[in-house]
C-alpha angles and dihedrals in degrees: 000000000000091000092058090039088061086040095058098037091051087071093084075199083070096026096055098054089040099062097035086057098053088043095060091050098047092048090048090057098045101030090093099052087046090051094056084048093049094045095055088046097044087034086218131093116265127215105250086224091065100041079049093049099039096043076048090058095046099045090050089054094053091048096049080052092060095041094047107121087063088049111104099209153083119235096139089065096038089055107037118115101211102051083037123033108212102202110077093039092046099048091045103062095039085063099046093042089057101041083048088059102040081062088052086055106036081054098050090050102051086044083052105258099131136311143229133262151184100278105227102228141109123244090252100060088041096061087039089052090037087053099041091050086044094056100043104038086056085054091049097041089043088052096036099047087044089053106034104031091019103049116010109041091036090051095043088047091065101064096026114028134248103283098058095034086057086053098048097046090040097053084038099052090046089048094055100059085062091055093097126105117276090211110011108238118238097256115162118230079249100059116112088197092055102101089044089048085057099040086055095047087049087084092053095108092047085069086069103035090164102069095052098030086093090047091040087052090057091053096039073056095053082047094058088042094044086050094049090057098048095049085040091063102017088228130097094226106094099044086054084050089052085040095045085048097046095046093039090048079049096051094046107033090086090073097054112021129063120209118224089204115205098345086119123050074223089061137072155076150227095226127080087236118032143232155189093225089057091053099264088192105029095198091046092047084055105050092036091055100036085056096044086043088053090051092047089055091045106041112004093111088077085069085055121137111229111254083033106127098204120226117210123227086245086052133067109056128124119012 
């Protein structure tokens, strides 16, 4: 029986679900308990679906960490600052990502998708929002890229090859960002259920693919993107400098950019408050990605870190 169990587990294609199963249970039921937690220590109150998505990813980490020795992949190298310096690759790709997402936005303005304006706000609440997005964009792009690039397409790389693996973490990681409830359901802070109430209503946008596919198209792209760095360097540093600029772009752009909504049939977005991360202009975010994916295969080993060994997208696969 335990023979076939590690049989089964070393396939990462059985290993993956399976942990991300048990970690979405496990989050719904604790995700309650953590929000309470997170509310006294933010003193703010905290949306049940973060604490619930947040409590999901960590859960899954710690449970790739037990389950390590049947885990084809190798996050300690990609991520390990001696044999990689972090510092050239990650900064890098925080700068490109930005400047890649300022011309999205300077072309939607100027086709009519929104425009810019003069952000009301003092110097002060500027640095302490900088600072804030900064912080917080590192930590989700440190997590994200160990989990997505890290875990799931390594380890996938190992039993189907680069090509496919790239697919399946690509169109995984797009579908994610749309688990997220459509309406939030009214759960007390009480409410046991509350985390598994979350975790059912996640799969609420699914019912109407059509509205997100072209927005899930932009970020399959940035997973494709985000996978070329990273084999391009062997490292997971630049694609968490492309992830950290996109997601801090994506924190700020509200307080200087005005969205135009569906006024083009270019423009748009699935969210009640959109945002560039989600693929505000579908058509833009494609051609913008596909020709930044195109300069990182060309031309992504210049962002190199000395020691790196890098691993070309034909190469990798089986092992």
């Amino acid at each position: 029986m335990s023979e076939t169990k590690e049989g089964l587990l070393s396939k990462s294609y059985v290993l993956i679900p399976f942990v991300l199963i048990c970690a979405g249970v496990a989050a719904a039921a604790l995700a309650p308990l953590a929000k309470v937690v997170a509310d006294s220590v933010l003193h703010k109150e905290v949306h049940l679906y973060s604490v619930f998505y947040r409590c999901a990813a960590l859960f899954a980490i710690v449970l790739f960490i037990v389950w390590r020795k049947y885990l084809k992949s190798q996050v300690s190298s990609s991520i390990n600052p001696k044999q990689n310096p972090p510092g050239k690759p990650f900064i890098g790709g925080f700068v490109i990502g930005l400047v890649a997402l300022l011309v999205v936005a300077a072309v939607m303005a100027i086709l009519g998708g929104g425009r810019f304006k003069n952000p009301q706000i003092t110097t002060g609440d500027f640095w302490r929002a900088f600072g804030a997005a900064l912080g917080s964009v590192i930590l989700i792009a440190f997590i994200e890229e160990v989990f997505f690039r890290g875990i799931v397409f390594q380890g996938l790389r190992a039993d189907l090859g680069a090509g496919l693996a790239m697919i399946i973490a690509a169109a995984f990681f797009a579908l994610v960002h749309f688990m997220r409830p459509q309406e939030l359901p009214n759960v007390s802070a009480s409410d046991p259920l509350g985390g598994f109430k979350v975790l059912i209503h996640g799969f609420d946008r699914y019912g109407n693919f059509g509205e997100i596919l072209p927005f899930a198209v932009g970020l399959f792209l940035i997973g494709i993107l985000l996978t070329v760095a990273y084999l391009k360097t062997s490292a997971l540093f630049l694609p968490m400098g492309f992830h950290a600029g996109f997601v801090f772009f994506g924190k700020l752009d509200k307080r200087f950019f005005d969205y135009a909504g569906k006024a083009s049939r270019l423009f748009g977005s699935p969210d009640a408050y959109p945002s560039f991360l989600k693929g505000v202009d579908a058509v833009l975010m494609w051609l913008m990605v596909i020709a930044l994916t195109i300069v990182v295969a060309l031309v992504g080993h210049t962002l190199q870190s000395r020691g790196g060994e890098a691993v070309s997208p034909g190469k990798g696969g089986r092992r």
